[in-house]
Residue, then its C-alpha position, 0 to 999 in steps of 0.5 A: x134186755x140191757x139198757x145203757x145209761x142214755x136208754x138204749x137198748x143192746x140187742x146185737x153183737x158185733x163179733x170180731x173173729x180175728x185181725x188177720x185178712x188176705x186183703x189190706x184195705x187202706x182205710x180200713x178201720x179194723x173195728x176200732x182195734x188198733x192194736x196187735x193181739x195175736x190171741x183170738x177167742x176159741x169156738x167154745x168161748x165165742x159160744x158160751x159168750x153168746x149163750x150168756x148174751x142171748x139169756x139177756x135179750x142179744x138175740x142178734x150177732x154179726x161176726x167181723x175180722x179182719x176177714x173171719x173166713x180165713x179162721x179154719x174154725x168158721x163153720x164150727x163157730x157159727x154152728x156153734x153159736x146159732x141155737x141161740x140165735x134169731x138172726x146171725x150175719x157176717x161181713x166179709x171181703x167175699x173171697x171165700x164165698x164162692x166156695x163157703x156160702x152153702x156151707x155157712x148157710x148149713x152151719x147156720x148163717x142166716x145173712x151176709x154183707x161183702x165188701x164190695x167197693x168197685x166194679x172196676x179191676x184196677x179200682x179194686x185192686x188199689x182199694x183192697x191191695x187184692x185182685x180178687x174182683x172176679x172171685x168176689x163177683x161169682x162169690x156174691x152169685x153163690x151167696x144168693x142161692x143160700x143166704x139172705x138178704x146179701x147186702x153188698x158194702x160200699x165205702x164211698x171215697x172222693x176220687x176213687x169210687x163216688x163215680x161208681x154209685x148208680x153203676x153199683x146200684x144197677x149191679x145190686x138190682x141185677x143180681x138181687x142183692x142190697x146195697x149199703x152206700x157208706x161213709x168213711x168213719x173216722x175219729x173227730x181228731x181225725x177228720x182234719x187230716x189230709x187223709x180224711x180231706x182227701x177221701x171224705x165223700x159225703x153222702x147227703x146229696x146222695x141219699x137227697x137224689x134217692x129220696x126223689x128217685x124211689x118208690x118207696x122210703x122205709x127206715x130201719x130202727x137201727x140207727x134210723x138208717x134209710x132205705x131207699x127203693x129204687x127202680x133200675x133197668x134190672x127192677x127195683x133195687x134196695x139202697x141203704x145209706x149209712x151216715x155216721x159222720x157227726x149223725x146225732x140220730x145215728x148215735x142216738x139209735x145205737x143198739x150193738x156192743x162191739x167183741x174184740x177177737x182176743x177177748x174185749x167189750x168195746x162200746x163205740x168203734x170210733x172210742x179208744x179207751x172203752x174196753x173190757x176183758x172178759x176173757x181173762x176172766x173166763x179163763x180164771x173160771x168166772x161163774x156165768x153171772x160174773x160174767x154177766x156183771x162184766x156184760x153190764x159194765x160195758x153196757x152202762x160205759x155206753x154212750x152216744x159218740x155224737x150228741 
């Protein structure tokens, strides 16, 4: 297993399949890769990426975009790449799923997270720039049938959505999936932005008034995130809350190294200058243990973004 300088163990990838989507989220993050690269990694590169990763104890994937379902290639690469696998997962904006869950889950996809930032139509749209909320709905109903959990992505935003919590709540129990309560992420030069002011919606007092509501508290290794279990009309629902915002602990408990879709290692999603080509050296011919090397370099550039 790989460690980084301040302890932490690497034990998942975080894989951004291409930068294209069909929707335009406005605060999207897009994975911290703020820059136009049009080349993406093949199939057999992402596979042999992940066959070298698993020899080190990376056991875990996650596959990113932009929206990877818009990748013709998407059931070939998860095929390709879940051999090596314990758990393999993907997060999507949903508009595909109606017609993809059964398919990924027989290429080999364990999990997925759908974006799902309101219940309300025009909400939606003026989120996403999509109107697509219905097509997501009965997608995230296909989901459930083949893949598990389903957890369904909430960015909470001041003045547009943060009414929506206990609604979105009711609708995770209702159709059994999790819901991940999140709060918008931003760079520390960025948090004094009019945008940032604008849209922050924090989450403590939130996650205060589930503490008190739930049956049952659980926490997850990864980030020492908190799950909560809260009783609904519908039964129990499964609330997670993510609080990276100036969250030391959150930091602290960080275990993935971020794959950027032309061929990067990027150590932190809120750091600009962290990257490492490895797919240049891959298509020069670079032997599986150069390769390692590259592995181990963006590891020991790891380090606590708040601490």
């Amino acid at each position: 297993m790989l460690y980084d300088r301040f302890g932490r163990p690497v034990t998942n990838l975080r894989i951004s399949l291409t930068q294209d989507c069909n929707y335009s989220c406005f605060f999207c993050h897009r994975e911290g890769q703020h820059f136009n690269a049009p080349l993406e990694l093949t199939p057999a590169e992402i596979e042999r990426l992940v066959r070298i990763a698993s020899s080190l104890g990376i056991r875990k994937v996650k596959l990113t975009g932009g929206e990877p379902t818009v990748r013709r290639d998407i059931l070939e690469i998860v095929r390709r790449i879940k051999p090596y696998l314990r758990d393999l997962s993907m997060t999507t904006n949903g508009s595909r799923l109606k017609e993809l869950a059964r398919p990924l889950a027989e290429a080999g996809l364990d999990r997925v997270n759908v974006s799902l930032h309101s219940l309300r139509p025009e909400v939606y749209k003026r989120i996403t720039g999509a109107d697509m909320l219905e097509a997501v709905l009965e997608g995230i109903e296909e989901a459930v049938k083949y893949l598990s959990p389903v957890k369904l992505n909430m960015t909470v935003m001041k003045g547009l959505n943060d009414g929506e919590i206990w609604e979105m709540i009711e609708f995770a129990a209702k159709t059994g999936a999790v819901l991940q309560l999140i709060e918008l992420e931003a760079p520390r030069e960025f948090t004094e932005t009019r945008f940032f002011r604008k849209y922050f919606y924090p989450l403590k007092p939130v996650e205060e008034e589930l503490e008190k509501r739930a049956v049952e508290v659980r926490e997850r290794r990864m980030h020492r995130r908190k799950k909560y279990f809260v009783p609904t009309d519908y039964g129990t629902a499964e609330v997670e809350v993510v609080r990276a915002m100036h969250n030391t602990v959150f930091c602290a408990n960080c275990t993935r190294l971020r794959v950027t879709s032309n061929g990067k290692f990027k150590t932190c999603l809120l750091r600009k200058h962290d990257l490492i080509d490895f797919v240049s050296a891959m298509r020069r011919g670079a032997s599986d243990s150069e390769l390692v090397d590259l592995f181990r370099r963006a590891v020991l550039m790891r380090e606590p973004y708040w601490r």
